[in-house]
N, C-alpha and C positions, 0 to 999 in steps of 0.2 A: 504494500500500500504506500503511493507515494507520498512523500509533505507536500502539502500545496501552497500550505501558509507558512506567513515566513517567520510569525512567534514559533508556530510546531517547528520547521527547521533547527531555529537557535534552541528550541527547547531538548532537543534530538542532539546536537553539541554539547549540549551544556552539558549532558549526561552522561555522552562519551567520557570528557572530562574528567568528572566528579567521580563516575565510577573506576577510572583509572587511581586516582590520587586514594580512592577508598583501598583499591587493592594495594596498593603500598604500603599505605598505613598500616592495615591490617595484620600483613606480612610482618613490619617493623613488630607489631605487637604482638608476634605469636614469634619471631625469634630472642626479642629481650626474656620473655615469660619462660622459653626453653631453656636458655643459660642460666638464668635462675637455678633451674627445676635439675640440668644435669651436674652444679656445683657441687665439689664433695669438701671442699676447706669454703668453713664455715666466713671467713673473712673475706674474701673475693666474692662469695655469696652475697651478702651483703653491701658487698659496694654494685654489684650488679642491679641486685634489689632495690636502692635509692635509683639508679637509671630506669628500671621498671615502670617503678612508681610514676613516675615524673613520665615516663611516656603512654600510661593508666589515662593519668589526668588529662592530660592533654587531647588523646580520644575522646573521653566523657565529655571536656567542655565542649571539645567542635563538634559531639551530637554524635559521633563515629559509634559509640558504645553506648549504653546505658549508664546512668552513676552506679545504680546497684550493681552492677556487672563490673563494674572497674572495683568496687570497691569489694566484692568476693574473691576477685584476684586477686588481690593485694593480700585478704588474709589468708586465701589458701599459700600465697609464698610465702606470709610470715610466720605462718603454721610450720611447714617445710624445713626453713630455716632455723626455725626453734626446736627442730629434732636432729639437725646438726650437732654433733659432738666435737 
């Protein structure tokens, strides 16, 4: 079905776009979340973990994530972390 109109056109970009910049991000947030998750010294763990975080939030505020969702992540790795020896 073709665009005929020209808001549908830019609407139909804008999505390319956006959906592009979502798959990045996303990506970003499911390889900091794995480095986390594969740490065995509890120190590097944790400096990992404050980078996480900070890219958690950042998700949640641009609407990427849910807040509750970012903020269940956050304490499944500080749960994680916390069984660190």
């Amino acid at each position: 079905m073709p665009l005929r109109h020209k808001s549908a056109q830019k609407r139909a970009r804008q999505t390319v776009k956006r959906t592009e910049r979502n798959k990045k991000f996303k990506a970003l947030i499911k390889g900091s979340v794995k480095r986390v998750l594969e740490n065995k010294d509890k120190v590097s763990a944790e400096t990992e973990l404050k980078k996480t975080v900070a890219v958690l939030d950042r998700a949640a505020v641009k609407g990427l994530i849910h807040m509750n969702k970012a903020a269940n992540q956050k304490s499944k790795l500080a749960k994680h972390i916390n069984k660190l020896a």
